[in-house]
ROLO-321666 format. One record per residue: residue in one letter; x, y, z of N, C-alpha, C, CB in turn; residue number from 1. Coordinates in steps of 0.001 Angstrom, whole numbers. Each point is the difference from the previous one (the first is absolute). Glycine has a CB too. Example, Ala and Ser with C-alpha at 12.3 -4.5 7.8 and 13.67 -1.06 7.14 Angstrom:
# ROLO-321666
+-----+---------+---------+---------+---------+---------+---------+---------+---------+---------+---------+---------+---------+-----+
: res :      nX :      nY :      nZ :     caX :     caY :     caZ :      cX :      cY :      cZ :     cbX :     cbY :     cbZ :   n :
+-----+---------+---------+---------+---------+---------+---------+---------+---------+---------+---------+---------+---------+-----+
:   A :   13190 :   -5690 :    7800 :    -890 :    1190 :       0 :     900 :    1200 :       0 :   -1892 :   -1173 :    1246 :   1 :
:   S :    1542 :    2223 :   -1966 :     820 :    1190 :      60 :    -770 :    1090 :     730 :    1184 :    -628 :   -2145 :   2 :
+-----+---------+---------+---------+---------+---------+---------+---------+---------+---------+---------+---------+---------+-----+
This chain:
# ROLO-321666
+-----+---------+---------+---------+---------+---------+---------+---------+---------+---------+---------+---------+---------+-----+
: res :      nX :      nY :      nZ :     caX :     caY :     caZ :      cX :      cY :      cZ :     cbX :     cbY :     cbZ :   n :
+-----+---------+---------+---------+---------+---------+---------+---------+---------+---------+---------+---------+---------+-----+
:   X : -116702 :   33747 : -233897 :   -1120 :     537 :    -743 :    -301 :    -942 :   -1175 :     604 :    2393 :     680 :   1 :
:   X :   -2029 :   -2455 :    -807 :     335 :   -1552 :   -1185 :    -128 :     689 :    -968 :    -965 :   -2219 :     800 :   2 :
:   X :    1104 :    1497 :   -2246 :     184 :     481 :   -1419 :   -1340 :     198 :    -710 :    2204 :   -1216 :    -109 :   3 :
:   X :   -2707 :    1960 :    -484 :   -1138 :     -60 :   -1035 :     405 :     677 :   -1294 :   -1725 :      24 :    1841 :   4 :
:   X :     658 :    -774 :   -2686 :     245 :     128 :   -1519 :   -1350 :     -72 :     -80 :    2288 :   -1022 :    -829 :   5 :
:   X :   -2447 :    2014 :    -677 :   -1652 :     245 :    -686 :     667 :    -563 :   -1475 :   -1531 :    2694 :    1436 :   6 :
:   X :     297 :   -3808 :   -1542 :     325 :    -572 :   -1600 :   -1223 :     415 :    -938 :    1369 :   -2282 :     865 :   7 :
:   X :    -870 :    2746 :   -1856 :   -1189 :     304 :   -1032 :    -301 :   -1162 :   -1411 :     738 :    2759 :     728 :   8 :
:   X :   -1230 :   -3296 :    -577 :    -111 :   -1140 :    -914 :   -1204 :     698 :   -1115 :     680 :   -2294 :    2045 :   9 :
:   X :    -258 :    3136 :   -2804 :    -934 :     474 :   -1497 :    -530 :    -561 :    -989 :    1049 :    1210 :     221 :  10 :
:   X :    -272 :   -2647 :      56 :      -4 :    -808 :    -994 :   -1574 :   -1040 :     308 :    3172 :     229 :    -301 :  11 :
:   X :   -3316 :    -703 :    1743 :    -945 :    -295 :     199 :   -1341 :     793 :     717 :    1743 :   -1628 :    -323 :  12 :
:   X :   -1104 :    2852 :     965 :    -867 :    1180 :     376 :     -10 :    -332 :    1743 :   -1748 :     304 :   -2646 :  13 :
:   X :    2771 :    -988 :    3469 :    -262 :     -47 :    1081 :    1730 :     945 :     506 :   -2206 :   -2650 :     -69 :  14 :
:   X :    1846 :    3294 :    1858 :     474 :     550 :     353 :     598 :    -875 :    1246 :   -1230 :    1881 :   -1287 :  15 :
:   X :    2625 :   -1716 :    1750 :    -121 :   -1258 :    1298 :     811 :    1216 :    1022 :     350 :   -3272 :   -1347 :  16 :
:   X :     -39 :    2833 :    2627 :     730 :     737 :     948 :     732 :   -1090 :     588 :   -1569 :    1943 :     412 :  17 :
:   X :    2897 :   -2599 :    -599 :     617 :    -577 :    1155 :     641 :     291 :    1165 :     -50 :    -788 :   -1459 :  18 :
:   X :    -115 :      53 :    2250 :     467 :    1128 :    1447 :    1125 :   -1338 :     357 :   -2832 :    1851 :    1375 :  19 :
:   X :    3438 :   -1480 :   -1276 :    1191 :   -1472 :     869 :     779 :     414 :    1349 :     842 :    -932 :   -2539 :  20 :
:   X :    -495 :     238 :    2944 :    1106 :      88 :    1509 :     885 :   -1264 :     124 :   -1852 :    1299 :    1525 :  21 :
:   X :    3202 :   -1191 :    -845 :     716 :   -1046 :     201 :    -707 :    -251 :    1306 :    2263 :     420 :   -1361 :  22 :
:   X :   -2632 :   -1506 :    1549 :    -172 :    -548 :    2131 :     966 :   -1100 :      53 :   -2934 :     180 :     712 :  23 :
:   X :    4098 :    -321 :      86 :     903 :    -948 :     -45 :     454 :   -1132 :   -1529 :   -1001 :     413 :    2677 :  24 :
:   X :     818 :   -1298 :   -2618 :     315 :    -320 :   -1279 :   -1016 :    -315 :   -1499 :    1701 :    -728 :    1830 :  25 :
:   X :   -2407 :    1705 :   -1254 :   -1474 :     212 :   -1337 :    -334 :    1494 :    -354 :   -1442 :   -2139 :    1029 :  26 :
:   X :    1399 :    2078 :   -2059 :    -696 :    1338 :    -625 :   -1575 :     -93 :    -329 :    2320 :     463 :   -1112 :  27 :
:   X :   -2991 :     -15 :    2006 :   -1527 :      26 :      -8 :    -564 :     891 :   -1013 :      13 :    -459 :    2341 :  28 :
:   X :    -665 :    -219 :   -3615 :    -138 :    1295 :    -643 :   -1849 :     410 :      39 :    2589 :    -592 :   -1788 :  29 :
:   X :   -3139 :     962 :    1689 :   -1622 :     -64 :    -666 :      84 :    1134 :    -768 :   -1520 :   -1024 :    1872 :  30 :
:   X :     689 :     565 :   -2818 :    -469 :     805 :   -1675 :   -2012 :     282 :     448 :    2349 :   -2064 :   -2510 :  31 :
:   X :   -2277 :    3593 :    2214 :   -1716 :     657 :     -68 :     172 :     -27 :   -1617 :    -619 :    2040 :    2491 :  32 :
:   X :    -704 :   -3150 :   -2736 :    -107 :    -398 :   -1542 :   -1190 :     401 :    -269 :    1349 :   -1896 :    -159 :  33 :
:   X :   -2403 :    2028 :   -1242 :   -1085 :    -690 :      19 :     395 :    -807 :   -1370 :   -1783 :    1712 :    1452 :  34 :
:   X :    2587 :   -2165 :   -1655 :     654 :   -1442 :    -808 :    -661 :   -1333 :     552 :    2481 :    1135 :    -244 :  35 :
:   X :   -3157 :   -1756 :      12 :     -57 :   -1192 :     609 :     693 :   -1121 :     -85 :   -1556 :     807 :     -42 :  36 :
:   X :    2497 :    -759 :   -1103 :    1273 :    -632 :     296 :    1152 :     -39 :     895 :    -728 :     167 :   -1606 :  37 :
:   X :    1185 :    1590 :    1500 :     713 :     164 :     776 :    -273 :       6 :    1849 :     652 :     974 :   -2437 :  38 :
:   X :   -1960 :   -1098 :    2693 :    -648 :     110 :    1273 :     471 :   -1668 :     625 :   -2372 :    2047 :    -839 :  39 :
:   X :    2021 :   -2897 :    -242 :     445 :    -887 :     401 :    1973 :    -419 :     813 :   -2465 :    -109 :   -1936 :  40 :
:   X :    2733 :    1457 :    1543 :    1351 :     -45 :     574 :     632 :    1152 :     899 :     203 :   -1304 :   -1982 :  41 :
:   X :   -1987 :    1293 :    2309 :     471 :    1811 :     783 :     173 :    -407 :    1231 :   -1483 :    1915 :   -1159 :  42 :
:   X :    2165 :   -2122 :    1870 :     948 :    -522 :    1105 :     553 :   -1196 :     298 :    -993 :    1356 :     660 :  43 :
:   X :    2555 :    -963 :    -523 :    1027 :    -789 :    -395 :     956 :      24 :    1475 :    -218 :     617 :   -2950 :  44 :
:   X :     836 :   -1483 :    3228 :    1407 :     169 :     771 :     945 :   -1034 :   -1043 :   -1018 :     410 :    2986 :  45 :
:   X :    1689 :     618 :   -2879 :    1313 :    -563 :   -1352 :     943 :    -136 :     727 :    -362 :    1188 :   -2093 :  46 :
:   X :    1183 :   -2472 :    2026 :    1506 :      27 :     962 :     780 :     574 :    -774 :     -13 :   -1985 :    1249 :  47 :
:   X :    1134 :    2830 :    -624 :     943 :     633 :    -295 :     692 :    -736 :   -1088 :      -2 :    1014 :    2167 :  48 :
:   X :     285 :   -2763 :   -1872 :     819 :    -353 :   -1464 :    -743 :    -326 :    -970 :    1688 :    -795 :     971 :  49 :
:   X :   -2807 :     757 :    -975 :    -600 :     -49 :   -1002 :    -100 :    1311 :   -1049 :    -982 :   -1737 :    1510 :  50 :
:   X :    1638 :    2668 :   -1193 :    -309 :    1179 :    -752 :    1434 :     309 :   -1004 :   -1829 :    1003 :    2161 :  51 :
:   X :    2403 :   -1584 :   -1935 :    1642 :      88 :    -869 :    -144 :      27 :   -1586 :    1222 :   -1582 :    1916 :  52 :
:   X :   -2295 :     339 :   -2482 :     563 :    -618 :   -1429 :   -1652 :    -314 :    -595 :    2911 :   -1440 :     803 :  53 :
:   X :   -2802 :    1631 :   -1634 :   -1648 :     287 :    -725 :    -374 :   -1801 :     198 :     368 :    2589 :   -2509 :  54 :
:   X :     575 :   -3507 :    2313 :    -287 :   -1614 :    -579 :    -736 :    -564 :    1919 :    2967 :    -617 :   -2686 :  55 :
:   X :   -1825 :    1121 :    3821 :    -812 :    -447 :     995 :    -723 :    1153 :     881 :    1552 :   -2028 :     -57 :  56 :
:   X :   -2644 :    2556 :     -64 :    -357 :    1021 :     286 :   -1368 :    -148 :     442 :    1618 :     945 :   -1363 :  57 :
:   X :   -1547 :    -378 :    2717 :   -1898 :    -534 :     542 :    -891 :    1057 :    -740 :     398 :    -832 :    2894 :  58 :
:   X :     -58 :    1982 :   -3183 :   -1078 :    1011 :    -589 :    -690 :   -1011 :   -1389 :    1616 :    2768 :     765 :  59 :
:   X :    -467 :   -2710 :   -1250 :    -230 :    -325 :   -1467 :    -404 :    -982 :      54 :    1341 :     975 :    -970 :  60 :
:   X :   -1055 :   -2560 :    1784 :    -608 :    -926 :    -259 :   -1600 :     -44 :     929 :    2628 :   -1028 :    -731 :  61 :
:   X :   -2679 :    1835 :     859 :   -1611 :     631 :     980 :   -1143 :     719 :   -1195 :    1695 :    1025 :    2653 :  62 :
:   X :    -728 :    -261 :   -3387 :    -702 :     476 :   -1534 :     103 :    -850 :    -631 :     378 :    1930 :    -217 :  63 :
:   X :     -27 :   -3121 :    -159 :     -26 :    -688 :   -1280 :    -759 :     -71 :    -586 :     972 :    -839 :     479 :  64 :
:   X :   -2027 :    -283 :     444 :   -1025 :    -597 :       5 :   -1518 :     984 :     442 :    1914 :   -2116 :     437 :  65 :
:   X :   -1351 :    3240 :    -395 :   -1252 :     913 :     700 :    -133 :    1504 :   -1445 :     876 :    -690 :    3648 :  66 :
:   X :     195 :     917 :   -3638 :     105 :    1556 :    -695 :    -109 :    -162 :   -1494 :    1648 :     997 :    1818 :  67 :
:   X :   -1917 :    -404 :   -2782 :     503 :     -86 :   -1378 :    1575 :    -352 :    -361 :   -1876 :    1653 :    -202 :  68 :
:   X :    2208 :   -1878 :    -722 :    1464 :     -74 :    -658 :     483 :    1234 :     221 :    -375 :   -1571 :   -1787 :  69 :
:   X :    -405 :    2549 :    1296 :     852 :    1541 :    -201 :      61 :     853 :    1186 :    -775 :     158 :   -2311 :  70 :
:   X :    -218 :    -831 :    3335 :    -196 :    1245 :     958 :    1384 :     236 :     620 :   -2561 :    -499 :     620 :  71 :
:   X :    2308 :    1761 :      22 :     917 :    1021 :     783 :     591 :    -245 :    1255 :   -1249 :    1359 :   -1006 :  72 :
:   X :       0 :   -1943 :    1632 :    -188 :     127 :    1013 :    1426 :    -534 :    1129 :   -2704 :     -71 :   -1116 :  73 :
:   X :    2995 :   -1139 :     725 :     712 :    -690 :     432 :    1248 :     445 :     133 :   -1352 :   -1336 :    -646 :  74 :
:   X :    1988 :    2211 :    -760 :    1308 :     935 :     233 :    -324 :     920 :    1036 :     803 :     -53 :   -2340 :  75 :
:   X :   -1511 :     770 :    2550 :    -448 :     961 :     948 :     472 :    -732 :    1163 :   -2037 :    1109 :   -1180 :  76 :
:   X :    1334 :   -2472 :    1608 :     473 :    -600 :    1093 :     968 :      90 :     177 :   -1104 :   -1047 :     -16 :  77 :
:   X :    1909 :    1030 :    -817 :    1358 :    -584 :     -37 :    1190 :    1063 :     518 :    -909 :   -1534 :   -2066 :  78 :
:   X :    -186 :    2954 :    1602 :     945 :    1262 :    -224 :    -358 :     151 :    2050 :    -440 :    1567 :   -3632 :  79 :
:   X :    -503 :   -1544 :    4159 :    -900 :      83 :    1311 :    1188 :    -802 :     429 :   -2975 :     151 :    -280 :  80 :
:   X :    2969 :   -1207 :     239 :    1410 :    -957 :     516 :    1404 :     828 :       1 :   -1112 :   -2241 :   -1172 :  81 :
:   X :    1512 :    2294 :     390 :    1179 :     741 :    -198 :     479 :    1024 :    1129 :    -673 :    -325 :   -2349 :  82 :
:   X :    -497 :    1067 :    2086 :      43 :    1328 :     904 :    -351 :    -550 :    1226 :    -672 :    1817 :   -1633 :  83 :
:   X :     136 :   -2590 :    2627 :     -18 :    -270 :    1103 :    1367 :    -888 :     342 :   -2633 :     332 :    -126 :  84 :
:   X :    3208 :   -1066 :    -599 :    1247 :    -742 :     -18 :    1312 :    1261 :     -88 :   -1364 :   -2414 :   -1357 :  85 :
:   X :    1592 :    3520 :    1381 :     710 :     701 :    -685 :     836 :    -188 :   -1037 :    -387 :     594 :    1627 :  86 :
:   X :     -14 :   -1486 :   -2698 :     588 :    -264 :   -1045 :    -629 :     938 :   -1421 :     512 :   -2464 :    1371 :  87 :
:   X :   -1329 :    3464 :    -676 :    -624 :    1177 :   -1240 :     154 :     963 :    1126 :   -2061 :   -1113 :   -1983 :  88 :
:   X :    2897 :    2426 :    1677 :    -175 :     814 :     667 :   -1504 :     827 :     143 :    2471 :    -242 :    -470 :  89 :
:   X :   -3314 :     596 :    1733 :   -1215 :     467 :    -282 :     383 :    2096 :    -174 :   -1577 :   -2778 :    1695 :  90 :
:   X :    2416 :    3116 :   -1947 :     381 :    1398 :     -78 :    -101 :    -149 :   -1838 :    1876 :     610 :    2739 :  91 :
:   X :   -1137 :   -1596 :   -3573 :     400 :     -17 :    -834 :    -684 :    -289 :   -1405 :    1407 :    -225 :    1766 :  92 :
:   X :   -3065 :   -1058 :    -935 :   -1413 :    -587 :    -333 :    -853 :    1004 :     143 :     366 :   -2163 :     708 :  93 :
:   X :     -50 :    3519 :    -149 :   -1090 :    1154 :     145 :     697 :     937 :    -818 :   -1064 :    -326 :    2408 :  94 :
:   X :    2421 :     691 :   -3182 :     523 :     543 :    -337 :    -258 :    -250 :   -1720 :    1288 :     119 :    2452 :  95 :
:   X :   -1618 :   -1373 :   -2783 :     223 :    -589 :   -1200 :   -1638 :     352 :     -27 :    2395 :   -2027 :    -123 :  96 :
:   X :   -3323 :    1615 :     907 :   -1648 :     318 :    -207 :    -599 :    -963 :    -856 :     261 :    2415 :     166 :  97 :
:   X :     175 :   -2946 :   -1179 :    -755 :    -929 :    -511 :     912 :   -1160 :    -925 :   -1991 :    1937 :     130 :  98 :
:   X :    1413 :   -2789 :    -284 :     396 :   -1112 :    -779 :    -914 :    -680 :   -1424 :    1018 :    -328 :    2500 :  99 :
:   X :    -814 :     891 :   -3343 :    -582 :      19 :   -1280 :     150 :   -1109 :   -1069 :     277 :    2195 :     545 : 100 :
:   X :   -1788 :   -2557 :   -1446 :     360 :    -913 :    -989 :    -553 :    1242 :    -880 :    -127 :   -2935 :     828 : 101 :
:   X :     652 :    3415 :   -2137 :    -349 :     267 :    -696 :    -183 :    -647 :   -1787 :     623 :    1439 :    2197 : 102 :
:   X :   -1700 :   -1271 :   -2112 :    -512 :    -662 :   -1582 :      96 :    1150 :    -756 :   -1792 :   -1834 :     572 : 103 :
:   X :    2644 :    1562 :   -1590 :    -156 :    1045 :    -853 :    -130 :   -1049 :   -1520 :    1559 :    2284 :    1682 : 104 :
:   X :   -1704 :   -1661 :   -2985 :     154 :    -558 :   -1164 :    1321 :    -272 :    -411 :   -1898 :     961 :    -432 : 105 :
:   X :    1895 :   -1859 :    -472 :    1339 :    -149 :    -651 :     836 :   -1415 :     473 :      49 :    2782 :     -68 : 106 :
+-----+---------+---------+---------+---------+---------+---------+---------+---------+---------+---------+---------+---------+-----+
């Protein structure tokens, strides 16, 4: 069953959906954007070792040059990876429900 994640990006006002699957040694992901940055990276096949270590990493080096500095998007990938790799449990990623930056003062 493949993995999906809903990202809420408030900060720039866009909404994304990644959908991913493992197919032999790639994780196919596509992102429903209306980002036009992130569209530029809305379908991906990521090899499995590329997903280990933030420094050699196809997501991230696919956002570099495409996404903002701050965006989200790309951890999301990352989390979509995980869970099709079983290295994020998906019982445990639906259990937790969200993954938060909070700005507060101070």
């Amino acid at each position: 069953m493949p993995s999906s994640v809903k990202v809420n990006s408030t900060i720039c006002g866009f909404k994304h959906k990644i959908n991913g699957q493992l197919e032999g040694k790639e994780i196919i992901t596509d992102i429903e954007t209306d980002c036009a940055k992130v569209a530029k990276i809305a379908h991906m096949e990521i090899p499995k070792k590329q997903t280990m270590n933030i420094k050699e990493n196809y997501a991230m080096d696919q956002a570099k040059d495409t996404c903002c500095a701050i965006c989200i998007v790309p951890a999301a990938v990352m989390y979509v990876c995980k869970m099709e790799l079983g290295m994020l449990s998906k019982n445990l990623a639906k259990q937790a429900g969200t993954v938060d930056i909070d700005f507060t003062e101070g």
